[in-house]
Backbone as CSV, one residue per row, in Angstrom:
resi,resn,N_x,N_y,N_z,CA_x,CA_y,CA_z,C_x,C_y,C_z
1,UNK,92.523,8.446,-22.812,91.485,9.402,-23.221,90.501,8.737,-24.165
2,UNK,90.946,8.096,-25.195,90.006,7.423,-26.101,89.596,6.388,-24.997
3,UNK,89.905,5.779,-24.460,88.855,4.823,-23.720,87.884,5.270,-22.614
4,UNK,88.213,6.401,-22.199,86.980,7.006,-21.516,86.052,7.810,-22.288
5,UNK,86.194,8.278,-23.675,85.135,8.759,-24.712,84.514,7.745,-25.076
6,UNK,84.890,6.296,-25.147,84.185,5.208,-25.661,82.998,4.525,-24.511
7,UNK,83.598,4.779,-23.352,82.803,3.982,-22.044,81.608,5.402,-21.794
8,UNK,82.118,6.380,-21.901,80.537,7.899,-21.695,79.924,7.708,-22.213
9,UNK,79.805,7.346,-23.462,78.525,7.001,-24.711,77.012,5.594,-23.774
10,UNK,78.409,4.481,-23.952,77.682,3.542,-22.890,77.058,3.376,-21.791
11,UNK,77.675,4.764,-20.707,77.109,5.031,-19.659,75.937,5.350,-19.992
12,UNK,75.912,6.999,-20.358,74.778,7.922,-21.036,73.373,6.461,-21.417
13,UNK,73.685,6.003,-21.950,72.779,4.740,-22.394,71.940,3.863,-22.001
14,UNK,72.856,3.473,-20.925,72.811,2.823,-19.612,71.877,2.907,-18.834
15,UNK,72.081,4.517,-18.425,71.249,5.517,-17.536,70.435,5.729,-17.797
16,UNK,70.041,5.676,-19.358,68.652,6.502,-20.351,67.869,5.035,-20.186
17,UNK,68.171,3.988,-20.104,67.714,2.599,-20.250,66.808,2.177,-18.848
18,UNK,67.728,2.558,-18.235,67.016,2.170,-16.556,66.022,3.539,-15.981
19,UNK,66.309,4.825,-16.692,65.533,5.656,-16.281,63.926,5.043,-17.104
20,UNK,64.046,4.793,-18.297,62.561,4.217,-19.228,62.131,3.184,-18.734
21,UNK,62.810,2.041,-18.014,61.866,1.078,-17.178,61.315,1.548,-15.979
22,UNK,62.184,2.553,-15.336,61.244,3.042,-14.010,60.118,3.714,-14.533
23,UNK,59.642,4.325,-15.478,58.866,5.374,-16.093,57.882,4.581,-16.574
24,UNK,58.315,3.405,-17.158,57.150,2.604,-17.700,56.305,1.659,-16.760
25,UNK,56.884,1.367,-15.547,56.862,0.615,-14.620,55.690,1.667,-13.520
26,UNK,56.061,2.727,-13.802,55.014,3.625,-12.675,53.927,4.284,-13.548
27,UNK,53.830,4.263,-15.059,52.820,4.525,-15.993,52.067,3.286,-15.931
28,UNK,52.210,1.844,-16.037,51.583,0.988,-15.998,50.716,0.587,-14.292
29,UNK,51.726,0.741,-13.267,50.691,1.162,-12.172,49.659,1.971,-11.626
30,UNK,49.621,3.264,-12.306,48.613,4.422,-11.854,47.456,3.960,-11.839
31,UNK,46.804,3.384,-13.567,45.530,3.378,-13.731,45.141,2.355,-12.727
32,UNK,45.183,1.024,-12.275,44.892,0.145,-11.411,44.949,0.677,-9.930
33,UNK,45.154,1.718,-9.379,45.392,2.620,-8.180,43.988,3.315,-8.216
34,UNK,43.872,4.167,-9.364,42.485,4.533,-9.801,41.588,3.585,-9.897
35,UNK,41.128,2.234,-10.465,40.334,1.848,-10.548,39.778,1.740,-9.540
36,UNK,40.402,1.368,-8.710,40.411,0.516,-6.881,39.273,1.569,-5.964
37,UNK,40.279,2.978,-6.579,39.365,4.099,-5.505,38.142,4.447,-6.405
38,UNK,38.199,4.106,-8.085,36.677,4.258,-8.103,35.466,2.992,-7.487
39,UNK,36.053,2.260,-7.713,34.932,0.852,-7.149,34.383,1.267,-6.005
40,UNK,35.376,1.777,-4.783,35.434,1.810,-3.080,34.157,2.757,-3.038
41,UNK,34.380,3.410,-4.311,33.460,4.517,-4.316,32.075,4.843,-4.267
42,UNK,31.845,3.575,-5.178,30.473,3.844,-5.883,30.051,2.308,-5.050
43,UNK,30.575,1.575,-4.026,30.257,0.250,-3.532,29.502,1.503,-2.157
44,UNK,29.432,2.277,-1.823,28.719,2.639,-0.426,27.414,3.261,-1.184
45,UNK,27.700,3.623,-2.404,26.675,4.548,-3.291,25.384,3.421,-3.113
46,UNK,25.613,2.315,-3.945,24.864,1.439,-4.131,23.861,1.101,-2.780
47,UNK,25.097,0.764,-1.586,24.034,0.585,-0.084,23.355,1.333,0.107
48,UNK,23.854,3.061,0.362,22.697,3.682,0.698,21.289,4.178,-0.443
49,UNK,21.615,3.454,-1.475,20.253,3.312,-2.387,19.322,2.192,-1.825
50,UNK,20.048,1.120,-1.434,18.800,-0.410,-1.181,18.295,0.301,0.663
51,UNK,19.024,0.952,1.008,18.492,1.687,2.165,17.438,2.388,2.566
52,UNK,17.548,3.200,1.397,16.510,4.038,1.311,14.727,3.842,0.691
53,UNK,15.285,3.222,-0.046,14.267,2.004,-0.558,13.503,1.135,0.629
54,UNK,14.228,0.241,0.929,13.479,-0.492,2.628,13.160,0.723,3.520
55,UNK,13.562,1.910,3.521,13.099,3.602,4.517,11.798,3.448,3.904
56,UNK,11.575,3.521,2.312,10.261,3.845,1.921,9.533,2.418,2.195
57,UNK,9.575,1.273,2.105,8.906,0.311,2.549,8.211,0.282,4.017
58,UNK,8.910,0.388,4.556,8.606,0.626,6.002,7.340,1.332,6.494
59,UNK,7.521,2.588,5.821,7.173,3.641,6.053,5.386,3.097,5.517
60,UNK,5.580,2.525,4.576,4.619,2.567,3.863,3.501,1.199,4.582
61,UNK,4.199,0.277,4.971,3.856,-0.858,5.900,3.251,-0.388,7.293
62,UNK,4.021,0.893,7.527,3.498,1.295,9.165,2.059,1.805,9.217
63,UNK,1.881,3.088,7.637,0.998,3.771,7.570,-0.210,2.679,7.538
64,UNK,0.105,1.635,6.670,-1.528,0.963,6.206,-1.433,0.056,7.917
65,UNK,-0.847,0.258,8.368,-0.798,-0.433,9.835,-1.381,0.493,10.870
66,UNK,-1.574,1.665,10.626,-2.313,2.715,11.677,-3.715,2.604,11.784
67,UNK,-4.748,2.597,10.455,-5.739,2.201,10.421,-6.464,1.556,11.024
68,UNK,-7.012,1.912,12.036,-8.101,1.201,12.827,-9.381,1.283,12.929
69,UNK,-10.375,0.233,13.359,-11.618,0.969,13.462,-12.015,0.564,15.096
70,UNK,-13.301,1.339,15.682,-13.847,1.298,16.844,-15.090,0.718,16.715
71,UNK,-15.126,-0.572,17.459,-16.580,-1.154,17.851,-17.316,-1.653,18.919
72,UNK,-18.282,-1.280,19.042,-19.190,-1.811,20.318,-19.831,-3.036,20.071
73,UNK,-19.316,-4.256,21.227,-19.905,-5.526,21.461,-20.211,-5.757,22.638
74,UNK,-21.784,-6.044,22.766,-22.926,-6.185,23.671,-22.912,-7.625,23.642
75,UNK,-23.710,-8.079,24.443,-24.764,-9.325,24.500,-23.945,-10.452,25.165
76,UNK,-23.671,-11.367,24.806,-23.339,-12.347,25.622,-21.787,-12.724,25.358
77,UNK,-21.615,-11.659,25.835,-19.816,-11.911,25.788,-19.524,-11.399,27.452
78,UNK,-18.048,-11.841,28.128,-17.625,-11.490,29.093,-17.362,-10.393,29.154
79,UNK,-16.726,-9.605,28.533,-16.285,-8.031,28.697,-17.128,-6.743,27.509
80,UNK,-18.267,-7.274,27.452,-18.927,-5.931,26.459,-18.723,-4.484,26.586
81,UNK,-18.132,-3.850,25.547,-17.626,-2.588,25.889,-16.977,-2.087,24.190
82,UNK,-16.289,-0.921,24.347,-15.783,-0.665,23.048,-14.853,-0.792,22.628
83,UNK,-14.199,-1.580,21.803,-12.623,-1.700,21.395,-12.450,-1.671,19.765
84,UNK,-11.192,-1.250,19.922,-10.127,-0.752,18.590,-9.468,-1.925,18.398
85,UNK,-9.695,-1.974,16.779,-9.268,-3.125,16.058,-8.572,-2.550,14.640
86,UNK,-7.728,-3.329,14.199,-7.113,-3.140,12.996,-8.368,-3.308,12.313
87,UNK,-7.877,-2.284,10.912,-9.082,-2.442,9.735,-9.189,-3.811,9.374
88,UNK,-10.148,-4.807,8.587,-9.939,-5.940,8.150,-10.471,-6.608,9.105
89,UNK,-10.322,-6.615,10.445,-10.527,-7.641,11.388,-12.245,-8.122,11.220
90,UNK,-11.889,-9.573,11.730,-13.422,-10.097,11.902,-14.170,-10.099,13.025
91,UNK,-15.520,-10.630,13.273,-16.338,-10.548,14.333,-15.675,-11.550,15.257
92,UNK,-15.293,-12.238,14.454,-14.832,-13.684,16.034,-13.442,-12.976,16.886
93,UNK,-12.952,-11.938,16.235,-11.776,-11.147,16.614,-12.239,-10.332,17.629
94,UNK,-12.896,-9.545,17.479,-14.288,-8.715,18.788,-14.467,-9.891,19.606
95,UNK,-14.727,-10.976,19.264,-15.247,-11.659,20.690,-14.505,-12.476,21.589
96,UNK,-13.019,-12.332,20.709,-11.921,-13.022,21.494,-11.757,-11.772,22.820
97,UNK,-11.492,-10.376,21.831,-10.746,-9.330,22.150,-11.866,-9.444,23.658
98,UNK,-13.173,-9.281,23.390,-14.221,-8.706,24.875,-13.847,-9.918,25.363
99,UNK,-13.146,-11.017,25.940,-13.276,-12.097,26.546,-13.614,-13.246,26.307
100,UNK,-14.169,-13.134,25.268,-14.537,-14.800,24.353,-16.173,-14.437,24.970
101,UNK,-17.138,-15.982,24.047,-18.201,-15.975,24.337,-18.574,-16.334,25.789
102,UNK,-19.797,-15.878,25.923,-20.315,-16.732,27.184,-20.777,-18.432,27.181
103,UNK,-21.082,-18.782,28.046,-21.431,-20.243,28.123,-22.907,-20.141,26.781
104,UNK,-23.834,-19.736,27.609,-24.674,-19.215,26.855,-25.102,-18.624,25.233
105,UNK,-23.863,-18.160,24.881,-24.199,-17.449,23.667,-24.715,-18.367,22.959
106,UNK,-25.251,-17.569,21.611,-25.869,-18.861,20.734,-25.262,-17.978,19.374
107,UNK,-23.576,-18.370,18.725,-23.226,-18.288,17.831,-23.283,-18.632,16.753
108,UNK,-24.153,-19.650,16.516,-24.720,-20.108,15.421,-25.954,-18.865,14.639
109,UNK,-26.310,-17.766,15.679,-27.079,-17.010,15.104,-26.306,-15.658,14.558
110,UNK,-25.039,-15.711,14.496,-24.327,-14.665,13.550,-23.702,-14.958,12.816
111,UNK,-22.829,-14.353,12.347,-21.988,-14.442,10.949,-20.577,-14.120,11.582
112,UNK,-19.637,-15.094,12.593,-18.239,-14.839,13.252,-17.058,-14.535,12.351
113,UNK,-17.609,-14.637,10.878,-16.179,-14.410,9.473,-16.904,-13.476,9.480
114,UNK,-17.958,-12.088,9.638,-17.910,-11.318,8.587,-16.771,-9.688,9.255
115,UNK,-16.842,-9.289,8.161,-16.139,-7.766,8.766,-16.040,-6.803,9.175
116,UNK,-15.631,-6.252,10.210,-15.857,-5.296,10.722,-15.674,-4.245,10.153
117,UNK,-16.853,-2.764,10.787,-17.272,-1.770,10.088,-16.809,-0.808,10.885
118,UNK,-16.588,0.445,10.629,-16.069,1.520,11.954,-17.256,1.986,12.744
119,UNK,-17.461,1.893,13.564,-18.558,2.487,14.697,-19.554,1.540,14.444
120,UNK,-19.125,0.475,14.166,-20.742,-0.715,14.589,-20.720,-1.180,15.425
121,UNK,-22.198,-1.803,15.859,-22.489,-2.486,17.100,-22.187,-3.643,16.587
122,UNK,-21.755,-4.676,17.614,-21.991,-6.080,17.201,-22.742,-6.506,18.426
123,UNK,-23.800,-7.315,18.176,-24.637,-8.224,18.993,-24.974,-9.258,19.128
124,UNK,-23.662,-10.346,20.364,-23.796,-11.536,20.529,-24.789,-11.983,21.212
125,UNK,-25.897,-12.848,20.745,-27.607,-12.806,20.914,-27.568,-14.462,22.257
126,UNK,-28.276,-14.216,22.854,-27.881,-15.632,24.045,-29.094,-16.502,23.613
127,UNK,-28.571,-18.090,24.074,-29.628,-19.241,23.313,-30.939,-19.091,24.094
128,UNK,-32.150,-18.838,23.240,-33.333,-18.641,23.660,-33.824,-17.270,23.153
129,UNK,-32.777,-16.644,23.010,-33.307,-15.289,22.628,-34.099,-15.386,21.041
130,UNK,-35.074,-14.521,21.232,-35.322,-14.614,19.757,-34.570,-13.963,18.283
131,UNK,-34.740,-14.593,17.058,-33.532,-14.175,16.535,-34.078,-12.776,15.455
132,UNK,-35.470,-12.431,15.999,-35.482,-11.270,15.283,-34.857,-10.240,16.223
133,UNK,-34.786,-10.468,17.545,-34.144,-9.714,18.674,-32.356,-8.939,18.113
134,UNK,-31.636,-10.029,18.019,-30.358,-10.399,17.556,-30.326,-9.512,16.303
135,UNK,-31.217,-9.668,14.964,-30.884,-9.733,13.736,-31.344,-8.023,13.647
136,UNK,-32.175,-7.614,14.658,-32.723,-5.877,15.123,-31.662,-5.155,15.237
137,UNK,-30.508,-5.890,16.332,-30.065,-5.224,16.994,-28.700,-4.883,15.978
138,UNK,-28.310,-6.062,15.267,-27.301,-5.494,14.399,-27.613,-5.356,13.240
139,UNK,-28.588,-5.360,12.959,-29.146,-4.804,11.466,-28.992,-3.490,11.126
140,UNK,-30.227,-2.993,12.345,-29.809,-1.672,12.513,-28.650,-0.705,13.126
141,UNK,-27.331,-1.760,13.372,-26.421,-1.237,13.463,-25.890,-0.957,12.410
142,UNK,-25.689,-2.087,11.530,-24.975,-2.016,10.264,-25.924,-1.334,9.013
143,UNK,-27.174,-0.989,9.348,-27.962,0.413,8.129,-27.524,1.257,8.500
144,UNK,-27.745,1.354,9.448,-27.405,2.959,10.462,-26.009,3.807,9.378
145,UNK,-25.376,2.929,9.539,-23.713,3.232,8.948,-23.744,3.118,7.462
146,UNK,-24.502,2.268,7.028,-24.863,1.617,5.814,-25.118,3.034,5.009
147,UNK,-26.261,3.740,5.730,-27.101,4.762,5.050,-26.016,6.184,5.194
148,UNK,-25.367,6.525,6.526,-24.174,7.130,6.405,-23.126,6.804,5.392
149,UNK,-22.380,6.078,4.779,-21.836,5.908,3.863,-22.433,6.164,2.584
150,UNK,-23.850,5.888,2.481,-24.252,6.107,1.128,-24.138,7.701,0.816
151,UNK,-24.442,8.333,1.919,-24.601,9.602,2.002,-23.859,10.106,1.066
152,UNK,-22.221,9.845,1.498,-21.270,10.691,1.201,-20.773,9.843,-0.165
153,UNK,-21.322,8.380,-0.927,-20.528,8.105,-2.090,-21.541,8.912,-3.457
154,UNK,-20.623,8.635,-3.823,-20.811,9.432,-5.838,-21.456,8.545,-6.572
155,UNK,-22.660,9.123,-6.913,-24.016,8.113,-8.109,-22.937,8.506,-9.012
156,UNK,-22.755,7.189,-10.013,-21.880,7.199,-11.105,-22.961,7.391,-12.091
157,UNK,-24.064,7.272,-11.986,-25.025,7.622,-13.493,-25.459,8.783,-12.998
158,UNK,-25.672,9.584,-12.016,-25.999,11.352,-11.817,-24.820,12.618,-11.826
159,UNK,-23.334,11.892,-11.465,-22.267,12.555,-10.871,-22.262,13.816,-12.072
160,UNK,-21.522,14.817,-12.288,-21.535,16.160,-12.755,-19.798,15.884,-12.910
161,UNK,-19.579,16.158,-13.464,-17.568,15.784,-13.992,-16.419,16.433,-12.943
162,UNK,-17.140,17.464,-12.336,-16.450,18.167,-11.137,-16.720,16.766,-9.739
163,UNK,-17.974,16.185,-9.859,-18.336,15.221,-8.592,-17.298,14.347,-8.927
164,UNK,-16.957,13.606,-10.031,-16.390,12.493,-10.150,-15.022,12.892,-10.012
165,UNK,-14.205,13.856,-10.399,-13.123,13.937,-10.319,-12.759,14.175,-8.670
166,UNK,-13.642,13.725,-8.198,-13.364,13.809,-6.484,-12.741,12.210,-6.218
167,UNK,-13.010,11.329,-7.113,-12.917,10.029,-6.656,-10.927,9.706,-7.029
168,UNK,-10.313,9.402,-6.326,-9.291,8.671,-6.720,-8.822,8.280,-7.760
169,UNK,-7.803,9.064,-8.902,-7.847,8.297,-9.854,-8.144,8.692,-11.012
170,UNK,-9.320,9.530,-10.718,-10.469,9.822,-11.974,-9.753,12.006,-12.306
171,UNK,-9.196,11.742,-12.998,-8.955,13.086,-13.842,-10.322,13.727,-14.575
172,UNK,-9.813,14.996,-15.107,-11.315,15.938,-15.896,-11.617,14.724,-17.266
173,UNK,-10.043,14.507,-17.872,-10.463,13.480,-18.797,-10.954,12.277,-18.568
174,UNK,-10.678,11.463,-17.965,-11.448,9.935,-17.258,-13.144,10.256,-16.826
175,UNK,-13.842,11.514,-16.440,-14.477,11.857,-15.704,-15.556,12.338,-16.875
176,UNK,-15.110,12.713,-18.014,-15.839,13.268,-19.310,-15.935,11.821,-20.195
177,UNK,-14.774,10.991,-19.801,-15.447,9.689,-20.562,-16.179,8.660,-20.270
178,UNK,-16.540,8.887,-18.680,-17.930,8.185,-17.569,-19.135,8.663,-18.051
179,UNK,-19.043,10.377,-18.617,-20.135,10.854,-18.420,-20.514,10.678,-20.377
180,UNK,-19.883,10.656,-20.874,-19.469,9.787,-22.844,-20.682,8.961,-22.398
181,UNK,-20.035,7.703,-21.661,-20.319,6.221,-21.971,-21.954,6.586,-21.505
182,UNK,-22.385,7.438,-20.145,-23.682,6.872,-19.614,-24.342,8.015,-20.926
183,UNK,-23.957,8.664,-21.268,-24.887,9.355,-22.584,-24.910,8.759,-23.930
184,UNK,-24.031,7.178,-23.906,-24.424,6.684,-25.359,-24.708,5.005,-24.907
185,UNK,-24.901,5.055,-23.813,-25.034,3.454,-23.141,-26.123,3.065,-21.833
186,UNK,-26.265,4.640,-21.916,-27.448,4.725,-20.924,-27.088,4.392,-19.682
187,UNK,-27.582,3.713,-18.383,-27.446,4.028,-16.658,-26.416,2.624,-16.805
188,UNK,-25.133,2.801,-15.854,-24.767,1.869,-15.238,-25.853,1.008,-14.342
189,UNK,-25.681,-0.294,-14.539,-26.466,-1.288,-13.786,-25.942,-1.798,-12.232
190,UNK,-24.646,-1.802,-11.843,-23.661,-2.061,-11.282,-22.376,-1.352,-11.069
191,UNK,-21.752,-1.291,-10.187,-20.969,-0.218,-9.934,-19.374,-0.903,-10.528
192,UNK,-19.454,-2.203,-11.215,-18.464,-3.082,-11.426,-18.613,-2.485,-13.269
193,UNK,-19.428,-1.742,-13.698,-19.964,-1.668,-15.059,-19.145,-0.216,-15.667
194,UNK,-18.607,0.198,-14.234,-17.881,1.299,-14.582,-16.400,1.042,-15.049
195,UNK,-15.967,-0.097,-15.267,-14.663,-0.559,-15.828,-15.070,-0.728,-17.519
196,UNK,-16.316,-0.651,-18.178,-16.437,-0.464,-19.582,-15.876,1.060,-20.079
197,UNK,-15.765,1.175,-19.111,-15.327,3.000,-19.624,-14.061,2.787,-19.875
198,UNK,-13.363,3.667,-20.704,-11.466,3.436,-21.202,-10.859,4.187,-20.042
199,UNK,-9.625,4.046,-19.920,-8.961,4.663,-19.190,-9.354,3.984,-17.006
200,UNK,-10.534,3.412,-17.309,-10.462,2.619,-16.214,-10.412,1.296,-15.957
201,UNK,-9.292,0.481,-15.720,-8.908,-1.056,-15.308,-9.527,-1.503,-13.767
202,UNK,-8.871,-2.568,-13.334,-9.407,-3.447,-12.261,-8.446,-1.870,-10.902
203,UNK,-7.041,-1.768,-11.189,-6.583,-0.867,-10.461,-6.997,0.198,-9.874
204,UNK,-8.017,1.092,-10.598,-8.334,2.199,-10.823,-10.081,1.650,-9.810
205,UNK,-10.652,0.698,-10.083,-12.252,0.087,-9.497,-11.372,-0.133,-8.237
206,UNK,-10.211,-0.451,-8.325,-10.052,-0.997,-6.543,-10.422,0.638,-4.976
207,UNK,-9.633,1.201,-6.132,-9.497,2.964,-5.368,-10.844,3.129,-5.275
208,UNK,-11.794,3.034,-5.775,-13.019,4.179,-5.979,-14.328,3.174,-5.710
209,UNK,-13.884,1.970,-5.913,-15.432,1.368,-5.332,-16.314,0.773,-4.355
210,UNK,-15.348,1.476,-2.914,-16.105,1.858,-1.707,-16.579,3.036,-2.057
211,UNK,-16.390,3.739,-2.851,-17.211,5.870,-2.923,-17.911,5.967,-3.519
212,UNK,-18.359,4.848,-4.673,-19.668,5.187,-5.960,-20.610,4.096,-5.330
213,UNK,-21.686,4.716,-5.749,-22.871,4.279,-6.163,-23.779,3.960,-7.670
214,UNK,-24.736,3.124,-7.694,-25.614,3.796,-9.155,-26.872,3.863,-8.409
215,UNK,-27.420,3.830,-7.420,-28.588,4.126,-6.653,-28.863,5.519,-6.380
């Protein structure tokens, strides 16, 4: 009897001993179980952020990619007729697009770098022709349009603060400090003269200075 009251104590002990290493052994594993499934977690989070991002790139690449303009090229080209061109494009681009020049043309009498306008004529002039002929024909293509555009841009030394806040950019406040500067500085000279005003940088002249005028 006394030797089995002495060995219960030891058991009891025993048991309490090996139950605290299993306990400590599965407390020290949990948190590392957790970490694992937070990482897994927030690793797909991250992709569909750089995703969505290149969605808006795209998007934004396609739009300035729609932009086109329409022009008519006459004169001494193989295929004269009207074609659609990306904005930006040049005249030597029109004369690839109609077929290239003729034998004949006399390209030395235009300007093959300059840029194309929406609804202009271009007129490849043939050797012999005279070059007030040539310089008629797209002159008054490019006033024609010239004087249409002026139509519709904003005199920056006449505009009214409601006109200007039409332009890109230009708020009631930006628009009251155009109309500040030309009442203590007198007429813009240049439409580049409108960056002395505060609140307008090189950013702000890029938006708005196809639309103003000081004429």
């Amino acid at each position: 009897m006394k030797g089995k009251k002495i060995y219960l104590p030891v058991l009891v002990g025993f048991i309490m001993f090996v139950t605290g290493i299993i306990y400590v052994k599965y407390s020290v594993s949990r948190p590392t179980s957790i970490q694992v499934t937070h990482n897994s977690t927030n690793t797909p989070l991250f992709e569909e952020e750089i995703e969505d991002t290149s969605v808006q790139k795209t998007t934004s690449i396609e739009s300035e990619e729609e932009m086109v303009y329409v022009v008519h090229i006459a004169g001494a080209v193989h295929k004269p007729n009207v074609y659609t061109l990306p904005s930006g494009s040049r005249v030597y681009e029109v004369i690839e697009l109609a077929g290239g020049a003729t034998e004949d043309a006399d390209l030395a009498a235009i300007n093959l770098a300059m840029k194309i306008k929406d609804e202009q004529k271009i007129y490849i002039p043939r050797i012999g022709e005279t070059f007030d002929k040539t310089e008629k024909e797209n002159n008054n293509s490019i006033s024609m349009q010239l004087e249409e555009e002026n139509m519709h841009k904003i005199n920056i030394n006449t505009a009214s603060g409601k006109e200007l806040e039409e332009l890109p950019g230009i708020g009631p406040v930006t628009a009251e400090s155009i109309i500040q500067y030309r009442e203590e500085n007198g007429r813009f000279q240049k439409i580049e003269d409108i960056q002395k005003v505060s609140r307008i940088g090189p950013k702000t002249f890029e938006k708005i200075k196809m639309k103003i005028t000081v004429d």
